[in-house]
mmCIF file of the N, C-alpha and C atoms, coordinates in Angstrom:
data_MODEL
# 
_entry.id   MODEL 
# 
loop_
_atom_site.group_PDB 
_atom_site.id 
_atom_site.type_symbol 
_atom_site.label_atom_id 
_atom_site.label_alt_id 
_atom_site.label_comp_id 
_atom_site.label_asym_id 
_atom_site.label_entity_id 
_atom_site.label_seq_id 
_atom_site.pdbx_PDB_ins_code 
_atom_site.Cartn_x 
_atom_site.Cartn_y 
_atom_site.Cartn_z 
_atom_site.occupancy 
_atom_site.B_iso_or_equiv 
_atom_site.pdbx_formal_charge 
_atom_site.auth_seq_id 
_atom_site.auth_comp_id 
_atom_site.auth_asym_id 
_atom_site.auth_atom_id 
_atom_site.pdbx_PDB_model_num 
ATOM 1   N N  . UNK A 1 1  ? -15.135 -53.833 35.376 1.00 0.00 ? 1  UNK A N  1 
ATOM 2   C CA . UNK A 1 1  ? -13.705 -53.697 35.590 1.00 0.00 ? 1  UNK A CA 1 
ATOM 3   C C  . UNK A 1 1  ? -13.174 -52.616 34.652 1.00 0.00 ? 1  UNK A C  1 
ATOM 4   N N  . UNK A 1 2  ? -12.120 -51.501 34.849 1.00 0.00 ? 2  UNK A N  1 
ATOM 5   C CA . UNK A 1 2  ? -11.804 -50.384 34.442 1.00 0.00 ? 2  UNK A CA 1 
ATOM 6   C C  . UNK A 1 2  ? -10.171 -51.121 33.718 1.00 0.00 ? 2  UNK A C  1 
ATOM 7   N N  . UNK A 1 3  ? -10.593 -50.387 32.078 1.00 0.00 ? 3  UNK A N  1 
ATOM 8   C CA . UNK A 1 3  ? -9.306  -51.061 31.709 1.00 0.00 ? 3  UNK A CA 1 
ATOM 9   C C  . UNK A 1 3  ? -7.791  -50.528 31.960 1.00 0.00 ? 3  UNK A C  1 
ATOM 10  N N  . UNK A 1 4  ? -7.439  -50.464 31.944 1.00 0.00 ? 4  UNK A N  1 
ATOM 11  C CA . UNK A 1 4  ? -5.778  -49.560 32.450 1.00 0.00 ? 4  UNK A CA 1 
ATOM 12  C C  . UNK A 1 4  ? -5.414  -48.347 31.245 1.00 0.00 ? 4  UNK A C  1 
ATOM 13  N N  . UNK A 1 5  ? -5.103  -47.134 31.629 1.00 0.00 ? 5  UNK A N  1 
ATOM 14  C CA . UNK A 1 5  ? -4.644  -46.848 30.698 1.00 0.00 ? 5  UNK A CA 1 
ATOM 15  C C  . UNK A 1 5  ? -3.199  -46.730 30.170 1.00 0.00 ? 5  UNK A C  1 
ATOM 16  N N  . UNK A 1 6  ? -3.972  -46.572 28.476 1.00 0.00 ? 6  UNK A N  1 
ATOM 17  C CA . UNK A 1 6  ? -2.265  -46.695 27.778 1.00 0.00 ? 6  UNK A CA 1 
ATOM 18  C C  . UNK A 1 6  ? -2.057  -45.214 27.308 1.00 0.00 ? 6  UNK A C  1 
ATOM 19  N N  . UNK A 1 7  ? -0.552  -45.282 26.726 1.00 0.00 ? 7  UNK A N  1 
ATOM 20  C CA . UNK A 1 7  ? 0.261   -44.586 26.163 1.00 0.00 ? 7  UNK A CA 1 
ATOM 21  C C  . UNK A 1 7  ? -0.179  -45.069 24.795 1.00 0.00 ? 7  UNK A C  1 
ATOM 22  N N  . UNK A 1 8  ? -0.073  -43.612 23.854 1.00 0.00 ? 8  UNK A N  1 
ATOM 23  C CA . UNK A 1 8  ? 0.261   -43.618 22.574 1.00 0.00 ? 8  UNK A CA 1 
ATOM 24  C C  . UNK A 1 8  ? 2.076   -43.303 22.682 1.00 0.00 ? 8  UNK A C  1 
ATOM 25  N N  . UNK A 1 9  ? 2.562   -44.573 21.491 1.00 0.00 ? 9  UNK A N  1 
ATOM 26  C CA . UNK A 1 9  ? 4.089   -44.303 20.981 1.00 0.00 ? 9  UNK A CA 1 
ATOM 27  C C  . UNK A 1 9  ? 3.638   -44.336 19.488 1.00 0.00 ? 9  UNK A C  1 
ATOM 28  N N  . UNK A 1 10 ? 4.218   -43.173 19.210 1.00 0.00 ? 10 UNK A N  1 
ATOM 29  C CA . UNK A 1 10 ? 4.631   -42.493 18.005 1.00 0.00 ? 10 UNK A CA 1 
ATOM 30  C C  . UNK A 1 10 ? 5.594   -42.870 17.230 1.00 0.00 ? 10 UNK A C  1 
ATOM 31  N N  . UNK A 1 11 ? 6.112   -44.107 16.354 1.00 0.00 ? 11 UNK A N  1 
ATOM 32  C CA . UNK A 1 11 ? 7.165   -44.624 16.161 1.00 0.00 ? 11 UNK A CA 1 
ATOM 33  C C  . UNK A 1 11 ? 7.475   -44.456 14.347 1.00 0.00 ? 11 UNK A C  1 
ATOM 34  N N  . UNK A 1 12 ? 8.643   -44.140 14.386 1.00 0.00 ? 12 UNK A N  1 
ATOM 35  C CA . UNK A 1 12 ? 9.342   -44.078 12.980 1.00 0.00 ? 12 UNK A CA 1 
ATOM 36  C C  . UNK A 1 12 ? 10.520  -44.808 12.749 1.00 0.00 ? 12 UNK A C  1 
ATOM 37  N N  . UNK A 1 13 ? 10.305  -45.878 11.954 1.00 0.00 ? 13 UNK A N  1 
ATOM 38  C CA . UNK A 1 13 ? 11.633  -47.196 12.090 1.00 0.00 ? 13 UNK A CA 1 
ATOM 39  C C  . UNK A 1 13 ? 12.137  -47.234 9.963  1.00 0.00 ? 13 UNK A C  1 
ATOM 40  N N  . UNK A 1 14 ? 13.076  -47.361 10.066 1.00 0.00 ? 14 UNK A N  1 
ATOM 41  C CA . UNK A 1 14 ? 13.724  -48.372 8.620  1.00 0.00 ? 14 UNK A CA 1 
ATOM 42  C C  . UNK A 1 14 ? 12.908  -49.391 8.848  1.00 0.00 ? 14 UNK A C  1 
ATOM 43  N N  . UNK A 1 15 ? 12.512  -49.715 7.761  1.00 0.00 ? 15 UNK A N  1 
ATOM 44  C CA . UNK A 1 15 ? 11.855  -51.101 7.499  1.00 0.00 ? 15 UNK A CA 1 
ATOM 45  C C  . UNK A 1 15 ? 13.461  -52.517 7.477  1.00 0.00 ? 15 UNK A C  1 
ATOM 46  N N  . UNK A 1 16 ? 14.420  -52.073 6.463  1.00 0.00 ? 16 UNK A N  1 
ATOM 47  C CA . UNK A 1 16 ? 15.301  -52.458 5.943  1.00 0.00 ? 16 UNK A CA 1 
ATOM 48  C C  . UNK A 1 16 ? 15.948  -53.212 7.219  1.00 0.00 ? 16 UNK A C  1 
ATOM 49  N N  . UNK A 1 17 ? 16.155  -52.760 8.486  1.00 0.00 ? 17 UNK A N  1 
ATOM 50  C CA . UNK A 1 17 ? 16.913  -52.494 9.464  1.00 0.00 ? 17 UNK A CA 1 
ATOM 51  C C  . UNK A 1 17 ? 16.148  -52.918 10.563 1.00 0.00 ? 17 UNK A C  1 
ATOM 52  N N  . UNK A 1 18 ? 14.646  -51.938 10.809 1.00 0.00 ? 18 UNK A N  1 
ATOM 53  C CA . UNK A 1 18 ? 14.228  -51.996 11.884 1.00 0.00 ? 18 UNK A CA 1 
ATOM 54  C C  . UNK A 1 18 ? 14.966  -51.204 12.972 1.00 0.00 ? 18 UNK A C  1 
ATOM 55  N N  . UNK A 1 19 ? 15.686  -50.286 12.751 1.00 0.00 ? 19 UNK A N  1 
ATOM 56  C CA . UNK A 1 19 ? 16.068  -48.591 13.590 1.00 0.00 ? 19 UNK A CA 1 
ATOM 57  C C  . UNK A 1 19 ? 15.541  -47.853 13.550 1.00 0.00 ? 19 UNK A C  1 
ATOM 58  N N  . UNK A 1 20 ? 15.004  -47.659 15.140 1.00 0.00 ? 20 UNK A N  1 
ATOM 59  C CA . UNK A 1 20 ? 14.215  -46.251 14.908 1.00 0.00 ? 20 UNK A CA 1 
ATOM 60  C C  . UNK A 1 20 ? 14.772  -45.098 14.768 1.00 0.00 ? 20 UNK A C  1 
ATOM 61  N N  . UNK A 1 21 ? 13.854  -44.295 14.221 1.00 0.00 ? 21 UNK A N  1 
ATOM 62  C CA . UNK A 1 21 ? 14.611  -43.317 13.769 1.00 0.00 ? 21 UNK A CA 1 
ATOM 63  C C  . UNK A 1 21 ? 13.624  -42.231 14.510 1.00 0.00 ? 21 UNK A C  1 
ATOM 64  N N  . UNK A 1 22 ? 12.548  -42.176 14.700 1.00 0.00 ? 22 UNK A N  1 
ATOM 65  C CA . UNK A 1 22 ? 12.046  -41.011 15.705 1.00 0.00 ? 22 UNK A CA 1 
ATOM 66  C C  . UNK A 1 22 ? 10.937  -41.913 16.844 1.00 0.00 ? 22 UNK A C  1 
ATOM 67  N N  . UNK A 1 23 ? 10.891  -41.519 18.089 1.00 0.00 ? 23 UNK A N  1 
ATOM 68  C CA . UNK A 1 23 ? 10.010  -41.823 18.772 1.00 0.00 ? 23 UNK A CA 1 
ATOM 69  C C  . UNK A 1 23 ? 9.509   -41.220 20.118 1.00 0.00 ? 23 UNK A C  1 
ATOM 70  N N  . UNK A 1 24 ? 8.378   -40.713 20.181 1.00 0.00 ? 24 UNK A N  1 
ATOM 71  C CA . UNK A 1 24 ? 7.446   -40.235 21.374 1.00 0.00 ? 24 UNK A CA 1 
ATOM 72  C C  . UNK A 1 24 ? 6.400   -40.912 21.705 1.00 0.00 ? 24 UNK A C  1 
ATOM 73  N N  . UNK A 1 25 ? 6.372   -40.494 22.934 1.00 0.00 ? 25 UNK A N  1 
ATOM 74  C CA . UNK A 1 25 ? 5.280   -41.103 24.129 1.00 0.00 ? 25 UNK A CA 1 
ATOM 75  C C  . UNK A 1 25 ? 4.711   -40.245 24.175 1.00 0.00 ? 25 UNK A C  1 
ATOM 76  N N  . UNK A 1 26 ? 2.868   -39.972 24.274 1.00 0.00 ? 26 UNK A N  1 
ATOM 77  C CA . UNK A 1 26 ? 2.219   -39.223 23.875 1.00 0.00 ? 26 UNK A CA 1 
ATOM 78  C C  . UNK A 1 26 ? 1.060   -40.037 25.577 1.00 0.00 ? 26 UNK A C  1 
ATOM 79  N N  . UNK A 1 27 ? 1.400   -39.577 26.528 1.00 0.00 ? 27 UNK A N  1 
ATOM 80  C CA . UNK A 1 27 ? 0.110   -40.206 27.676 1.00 0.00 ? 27 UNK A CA 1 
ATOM 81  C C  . UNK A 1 27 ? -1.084  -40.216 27.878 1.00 0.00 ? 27 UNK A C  1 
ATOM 82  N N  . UNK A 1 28 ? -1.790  -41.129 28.226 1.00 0.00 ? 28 UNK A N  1 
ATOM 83  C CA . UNK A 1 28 ? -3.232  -41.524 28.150 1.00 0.00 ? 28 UNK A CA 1 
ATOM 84  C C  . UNK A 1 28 ? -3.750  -40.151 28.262 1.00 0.00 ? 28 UNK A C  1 
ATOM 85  N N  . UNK A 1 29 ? -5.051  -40.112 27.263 1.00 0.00 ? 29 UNK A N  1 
ATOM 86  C CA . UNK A 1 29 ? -5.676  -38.493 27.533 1.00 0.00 ? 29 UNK A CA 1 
ATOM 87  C C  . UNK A 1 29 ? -5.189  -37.342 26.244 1.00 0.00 ? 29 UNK A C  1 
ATOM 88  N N  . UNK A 1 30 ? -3.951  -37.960 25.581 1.00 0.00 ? 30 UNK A N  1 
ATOM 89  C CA . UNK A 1 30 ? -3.055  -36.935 24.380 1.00 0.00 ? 30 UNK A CA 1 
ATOM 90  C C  . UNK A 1 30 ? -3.766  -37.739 23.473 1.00 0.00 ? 30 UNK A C  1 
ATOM 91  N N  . UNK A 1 31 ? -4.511  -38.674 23.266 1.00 0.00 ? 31 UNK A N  1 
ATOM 92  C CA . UNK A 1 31 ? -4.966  -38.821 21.570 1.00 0.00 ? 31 UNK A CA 1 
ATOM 93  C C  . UNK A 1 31 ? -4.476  -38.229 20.896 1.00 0.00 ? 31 UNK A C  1 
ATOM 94  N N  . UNK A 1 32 ? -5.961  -37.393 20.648 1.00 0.00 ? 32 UNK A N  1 
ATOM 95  C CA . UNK A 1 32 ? -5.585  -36.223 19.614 1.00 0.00 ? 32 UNK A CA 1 
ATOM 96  C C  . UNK A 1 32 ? -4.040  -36.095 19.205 1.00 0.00 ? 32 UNK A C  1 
ATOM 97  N N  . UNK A 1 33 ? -3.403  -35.136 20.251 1.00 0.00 ? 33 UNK A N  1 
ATOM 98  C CA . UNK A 1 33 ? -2.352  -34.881 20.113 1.00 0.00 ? 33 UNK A CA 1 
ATOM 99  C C  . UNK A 1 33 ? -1.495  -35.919 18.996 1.00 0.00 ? 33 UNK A C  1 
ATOM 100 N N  . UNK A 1 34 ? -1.646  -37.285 20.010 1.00 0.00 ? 34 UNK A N  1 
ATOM 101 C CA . UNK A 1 34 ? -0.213  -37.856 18.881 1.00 0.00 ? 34 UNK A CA 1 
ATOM 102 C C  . UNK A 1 34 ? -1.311  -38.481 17.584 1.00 0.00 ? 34 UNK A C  1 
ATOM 103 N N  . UNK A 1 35 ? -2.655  -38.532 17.472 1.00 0.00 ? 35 UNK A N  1 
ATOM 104 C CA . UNK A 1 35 ? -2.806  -38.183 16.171 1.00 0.00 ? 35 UNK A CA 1 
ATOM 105 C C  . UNK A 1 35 ? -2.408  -37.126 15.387 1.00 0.00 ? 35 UNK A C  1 
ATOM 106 N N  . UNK A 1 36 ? -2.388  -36.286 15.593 1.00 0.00 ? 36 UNK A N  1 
ATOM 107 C CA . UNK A 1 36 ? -2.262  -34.860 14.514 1.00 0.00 ? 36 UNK A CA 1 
ATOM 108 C C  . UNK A 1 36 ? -0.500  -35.053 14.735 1.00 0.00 ? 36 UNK A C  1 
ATOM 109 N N  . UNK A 1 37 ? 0.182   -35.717 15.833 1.00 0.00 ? 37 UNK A N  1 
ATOM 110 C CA . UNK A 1 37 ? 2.264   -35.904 15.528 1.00 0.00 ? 37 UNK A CA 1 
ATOM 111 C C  . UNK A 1 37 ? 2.037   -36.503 14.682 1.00 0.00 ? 37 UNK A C  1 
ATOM 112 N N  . UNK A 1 38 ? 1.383   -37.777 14.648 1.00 0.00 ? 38 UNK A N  1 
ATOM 113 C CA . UNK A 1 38 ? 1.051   -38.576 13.346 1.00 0.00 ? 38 UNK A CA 1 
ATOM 114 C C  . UNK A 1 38 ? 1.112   -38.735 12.162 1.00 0.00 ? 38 UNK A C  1 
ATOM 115 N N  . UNK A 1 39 ? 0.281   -37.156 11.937 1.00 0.00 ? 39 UNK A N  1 
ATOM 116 C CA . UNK A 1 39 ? 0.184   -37.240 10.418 1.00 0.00 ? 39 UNK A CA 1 
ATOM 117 C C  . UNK A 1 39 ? 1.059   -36.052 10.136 1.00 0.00 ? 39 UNK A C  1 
ATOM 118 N N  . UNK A 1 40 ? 1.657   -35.609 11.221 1.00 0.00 ? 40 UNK A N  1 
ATOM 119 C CA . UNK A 1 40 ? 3.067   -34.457 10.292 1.00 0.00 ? 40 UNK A CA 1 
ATOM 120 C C  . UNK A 1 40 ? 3.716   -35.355 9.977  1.00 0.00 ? 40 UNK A C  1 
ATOM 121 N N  . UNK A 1 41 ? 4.423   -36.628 11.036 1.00 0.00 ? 41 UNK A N  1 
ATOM 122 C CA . UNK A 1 41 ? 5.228   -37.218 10.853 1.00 0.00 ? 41 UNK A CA 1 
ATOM 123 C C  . UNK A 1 41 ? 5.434   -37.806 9.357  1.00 0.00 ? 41 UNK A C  1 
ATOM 124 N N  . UNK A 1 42 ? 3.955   -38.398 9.217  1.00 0.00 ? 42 UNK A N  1 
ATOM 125 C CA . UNK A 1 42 ? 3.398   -39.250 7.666  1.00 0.00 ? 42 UNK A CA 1 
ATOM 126 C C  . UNK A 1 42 ? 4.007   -38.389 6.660  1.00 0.00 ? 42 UNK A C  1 
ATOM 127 N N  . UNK A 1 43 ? 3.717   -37.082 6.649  1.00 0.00 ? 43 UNK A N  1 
ATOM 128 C CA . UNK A 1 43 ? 3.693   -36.276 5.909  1.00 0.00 ? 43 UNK A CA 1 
ATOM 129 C C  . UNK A 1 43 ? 5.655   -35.943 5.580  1.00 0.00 ? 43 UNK A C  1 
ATOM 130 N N  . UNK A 1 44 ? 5.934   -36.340 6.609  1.00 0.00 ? 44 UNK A N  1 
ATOM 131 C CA . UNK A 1 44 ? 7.534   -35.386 6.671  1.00 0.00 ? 44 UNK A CA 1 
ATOM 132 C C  . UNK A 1 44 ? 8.167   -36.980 5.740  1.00 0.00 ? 44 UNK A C  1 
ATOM 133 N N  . UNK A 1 45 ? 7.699   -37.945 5.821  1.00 0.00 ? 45 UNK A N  1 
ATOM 134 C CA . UNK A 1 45 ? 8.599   -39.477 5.965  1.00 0.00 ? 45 UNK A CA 1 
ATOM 135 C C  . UNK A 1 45 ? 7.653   -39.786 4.396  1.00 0.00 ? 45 UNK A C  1 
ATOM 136 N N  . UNK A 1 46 ? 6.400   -38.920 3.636  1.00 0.00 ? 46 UNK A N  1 
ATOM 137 C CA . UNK A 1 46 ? 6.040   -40.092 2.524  1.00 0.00 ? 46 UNK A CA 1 
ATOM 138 C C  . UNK A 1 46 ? 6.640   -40.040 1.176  1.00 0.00 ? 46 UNK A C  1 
ATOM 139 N N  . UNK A 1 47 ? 7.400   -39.155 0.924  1.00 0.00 ? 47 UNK A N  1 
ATOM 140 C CA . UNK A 1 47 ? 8.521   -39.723 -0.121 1.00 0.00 ? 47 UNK A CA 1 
ATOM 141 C C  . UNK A 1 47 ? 9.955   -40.785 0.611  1.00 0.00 ? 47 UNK A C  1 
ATOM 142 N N  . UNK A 1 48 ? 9.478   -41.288 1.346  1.00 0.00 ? 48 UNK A N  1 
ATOM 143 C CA . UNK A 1 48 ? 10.626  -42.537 1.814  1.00 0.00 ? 48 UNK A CA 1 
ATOM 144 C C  . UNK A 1 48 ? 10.454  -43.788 1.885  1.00 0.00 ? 48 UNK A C  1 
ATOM 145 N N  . UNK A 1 49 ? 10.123  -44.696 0.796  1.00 0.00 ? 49 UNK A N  1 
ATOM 146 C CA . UNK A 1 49 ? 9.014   -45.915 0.891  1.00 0.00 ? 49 UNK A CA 1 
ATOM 147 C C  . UNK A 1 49 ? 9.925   -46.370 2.106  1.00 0.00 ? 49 UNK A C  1 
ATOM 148 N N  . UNK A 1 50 ? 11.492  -46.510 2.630  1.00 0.00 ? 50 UNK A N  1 
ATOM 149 C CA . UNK A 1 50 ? 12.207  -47.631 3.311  1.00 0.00 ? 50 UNK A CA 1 
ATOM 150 C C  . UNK A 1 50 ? 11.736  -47.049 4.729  1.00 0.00 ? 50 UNK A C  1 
ATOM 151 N N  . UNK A 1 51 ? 10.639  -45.637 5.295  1.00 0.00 ? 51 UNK A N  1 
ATOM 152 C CA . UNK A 1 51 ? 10.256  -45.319 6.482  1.00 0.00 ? 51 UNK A CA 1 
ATOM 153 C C  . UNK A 1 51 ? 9.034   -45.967 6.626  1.00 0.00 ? 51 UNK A C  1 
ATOM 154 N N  . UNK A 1 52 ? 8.881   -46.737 7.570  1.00 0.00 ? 52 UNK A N  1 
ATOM 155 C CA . UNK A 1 52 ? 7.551   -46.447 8.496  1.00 0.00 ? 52 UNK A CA 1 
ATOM 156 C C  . UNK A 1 52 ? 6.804   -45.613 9.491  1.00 0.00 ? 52 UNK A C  1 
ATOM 157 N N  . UNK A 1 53 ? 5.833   -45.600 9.467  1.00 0.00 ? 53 UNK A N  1 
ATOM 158 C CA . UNK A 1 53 ? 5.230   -44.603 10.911 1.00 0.00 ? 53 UNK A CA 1 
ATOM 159 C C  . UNK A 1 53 ? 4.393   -45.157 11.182 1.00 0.00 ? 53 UNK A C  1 
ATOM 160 N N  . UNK A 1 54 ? 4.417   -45.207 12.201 1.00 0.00 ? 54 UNK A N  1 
ATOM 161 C CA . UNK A 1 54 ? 3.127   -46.306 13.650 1.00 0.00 ? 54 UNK A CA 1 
ATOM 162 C C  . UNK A 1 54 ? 2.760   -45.301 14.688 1.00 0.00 ? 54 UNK A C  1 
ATOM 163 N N  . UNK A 1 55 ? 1.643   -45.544 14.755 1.00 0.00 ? 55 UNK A N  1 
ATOM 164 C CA . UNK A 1 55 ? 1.085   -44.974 16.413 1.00 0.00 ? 55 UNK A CA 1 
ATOM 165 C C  . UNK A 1 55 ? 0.695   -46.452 16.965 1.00 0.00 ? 55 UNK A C  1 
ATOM 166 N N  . UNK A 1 56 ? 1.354   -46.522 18.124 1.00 0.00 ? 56 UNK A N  1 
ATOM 167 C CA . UNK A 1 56 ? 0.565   -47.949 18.919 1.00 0.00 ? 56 UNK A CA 1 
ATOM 168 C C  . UNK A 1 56 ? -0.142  -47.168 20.169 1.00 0.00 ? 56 UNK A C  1 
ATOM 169 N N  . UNK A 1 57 ? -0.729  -48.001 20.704 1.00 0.00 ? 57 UNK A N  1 
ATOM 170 C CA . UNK A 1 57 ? -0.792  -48.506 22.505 1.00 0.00 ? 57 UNK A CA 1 
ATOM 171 C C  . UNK A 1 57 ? -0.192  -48.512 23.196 1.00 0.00 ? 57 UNK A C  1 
ATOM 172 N N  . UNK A 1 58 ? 0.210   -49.108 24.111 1.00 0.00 ? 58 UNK A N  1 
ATOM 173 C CA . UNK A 1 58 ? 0.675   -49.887 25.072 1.00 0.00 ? 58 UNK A CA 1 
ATOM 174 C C  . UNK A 1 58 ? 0.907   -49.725 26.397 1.00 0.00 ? 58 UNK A C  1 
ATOM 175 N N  . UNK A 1 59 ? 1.264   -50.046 27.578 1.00 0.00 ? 59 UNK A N  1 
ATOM 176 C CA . UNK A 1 59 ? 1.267   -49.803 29.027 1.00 0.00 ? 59 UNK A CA 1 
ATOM 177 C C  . UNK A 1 59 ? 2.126   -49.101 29.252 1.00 0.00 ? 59 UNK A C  1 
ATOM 178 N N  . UNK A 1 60 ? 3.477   -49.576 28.682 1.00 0.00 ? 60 UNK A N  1 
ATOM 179 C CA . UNK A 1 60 ? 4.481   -49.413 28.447 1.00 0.00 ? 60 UNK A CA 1 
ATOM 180 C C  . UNK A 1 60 ? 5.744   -49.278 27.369 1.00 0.00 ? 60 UNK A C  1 
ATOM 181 N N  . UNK A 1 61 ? 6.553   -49.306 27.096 1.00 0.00 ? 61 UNK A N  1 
ATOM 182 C CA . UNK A 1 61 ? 7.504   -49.092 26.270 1.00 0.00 ? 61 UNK A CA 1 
ATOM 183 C C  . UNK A 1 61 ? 8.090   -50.138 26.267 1.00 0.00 ? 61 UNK A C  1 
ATOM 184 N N  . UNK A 1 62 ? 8.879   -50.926 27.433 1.00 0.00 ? 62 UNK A N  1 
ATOM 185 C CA . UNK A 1 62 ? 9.011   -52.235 27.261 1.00 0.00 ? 62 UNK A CA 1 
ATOM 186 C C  . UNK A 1 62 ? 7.871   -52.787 26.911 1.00 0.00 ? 62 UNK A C  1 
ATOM 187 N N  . UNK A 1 63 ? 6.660   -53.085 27.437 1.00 0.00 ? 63 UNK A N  1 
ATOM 188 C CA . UNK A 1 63 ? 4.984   -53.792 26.696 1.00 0.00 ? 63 UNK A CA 1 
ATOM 189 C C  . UNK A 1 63 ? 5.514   -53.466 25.345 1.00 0.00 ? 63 UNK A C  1 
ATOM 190 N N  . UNK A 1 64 ? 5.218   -52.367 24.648 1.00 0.00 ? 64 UNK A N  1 
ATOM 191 C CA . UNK A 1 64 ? 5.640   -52.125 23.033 1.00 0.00 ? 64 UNK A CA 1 
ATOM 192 C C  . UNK A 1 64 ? 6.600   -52.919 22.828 1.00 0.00 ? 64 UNK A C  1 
ATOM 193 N N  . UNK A 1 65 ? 8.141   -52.330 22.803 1.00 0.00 ? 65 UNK A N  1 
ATOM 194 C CA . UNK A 1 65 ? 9.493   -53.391 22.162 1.00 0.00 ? 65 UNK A CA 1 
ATOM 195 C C  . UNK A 1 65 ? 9.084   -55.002 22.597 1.00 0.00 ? 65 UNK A C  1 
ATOM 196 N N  . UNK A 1 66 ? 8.927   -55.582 23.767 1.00 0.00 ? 66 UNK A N  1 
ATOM 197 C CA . UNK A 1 66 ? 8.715   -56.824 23.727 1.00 0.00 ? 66 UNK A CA 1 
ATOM 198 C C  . UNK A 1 66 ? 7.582   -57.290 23.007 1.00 0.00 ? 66 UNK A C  1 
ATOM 199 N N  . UNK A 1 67 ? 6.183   -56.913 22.612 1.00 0.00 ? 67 UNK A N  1 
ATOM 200 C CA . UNK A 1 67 ? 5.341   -57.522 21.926 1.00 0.00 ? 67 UNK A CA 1 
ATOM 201 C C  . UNK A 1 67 ? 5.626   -57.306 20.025 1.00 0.00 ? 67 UNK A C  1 
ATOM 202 N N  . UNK A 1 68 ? 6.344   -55.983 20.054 1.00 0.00 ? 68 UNK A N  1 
ATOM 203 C CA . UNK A 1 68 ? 6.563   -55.366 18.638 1.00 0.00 ? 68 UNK A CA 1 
ATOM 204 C C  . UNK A 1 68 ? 7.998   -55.609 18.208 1.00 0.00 ? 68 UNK A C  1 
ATOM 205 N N  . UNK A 1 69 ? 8.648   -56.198 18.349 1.00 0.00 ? 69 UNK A N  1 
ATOM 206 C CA . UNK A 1 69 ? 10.433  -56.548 18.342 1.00 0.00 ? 69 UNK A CA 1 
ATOM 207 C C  . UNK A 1 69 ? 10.755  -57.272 17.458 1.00 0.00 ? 69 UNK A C  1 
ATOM 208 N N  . UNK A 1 70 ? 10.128  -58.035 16.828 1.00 0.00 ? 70 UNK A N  1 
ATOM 209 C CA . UNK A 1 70 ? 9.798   -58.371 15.178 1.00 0.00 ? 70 UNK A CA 1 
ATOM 210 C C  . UNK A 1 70 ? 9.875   -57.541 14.102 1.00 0.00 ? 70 UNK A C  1 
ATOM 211 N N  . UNK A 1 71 ? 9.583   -56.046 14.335 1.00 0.00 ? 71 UNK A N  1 
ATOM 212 C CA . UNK A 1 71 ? 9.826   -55.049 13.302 1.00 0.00 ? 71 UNK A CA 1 
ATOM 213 C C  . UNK A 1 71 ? 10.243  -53.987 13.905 1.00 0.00 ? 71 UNK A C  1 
ATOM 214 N N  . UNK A 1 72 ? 10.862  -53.107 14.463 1.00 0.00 ? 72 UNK A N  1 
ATOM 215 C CA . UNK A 1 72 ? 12.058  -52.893 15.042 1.00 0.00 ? 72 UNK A CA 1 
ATOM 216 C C  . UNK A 1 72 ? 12.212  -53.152 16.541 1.00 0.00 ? 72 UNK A C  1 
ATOM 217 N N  . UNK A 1 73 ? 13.693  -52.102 16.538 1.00 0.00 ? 73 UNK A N  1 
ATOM 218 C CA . UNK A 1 73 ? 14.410  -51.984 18.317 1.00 0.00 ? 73 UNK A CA 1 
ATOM 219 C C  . UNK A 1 73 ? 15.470  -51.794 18.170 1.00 0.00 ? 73 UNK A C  1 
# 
């Protein structure tokens, strides 16, 4: 059985808050790509302990906010 593919989201939230503050969809096949958004992003946000940066998965964007909605939205 062939698994489905996902989306990379590129996410930058307040911890404090949980507002995002930057986010892209990067489609099945962009790895790379939103690895290397990734680590500019890391890079632009690591004097900010109150930023996070995430790369997830997911099917979808709703899939993301509804399983991830505990730490932002």
């Amino acid at each position: 059985m062939m698994k489905p593919a996902h989306s990379s989201f590129l996410i930058a939230f307040r911890l404090a808050t949980g507002e995002i503050i930057y986010e892209r969809e990067f489609p099945a096949g962009q790895r790379r790509e939103a690895l290397n958004a990734l680590n500019a992003l890391e890079r632009r946000h690591r004097d900010d302990p109150g930023v996070a940066v995430t790369l997830f998965a997911a099917a979808s964007r709703a899939d993301l906010l509804r399983t991830h909605s505990s730490r932002f939205g």
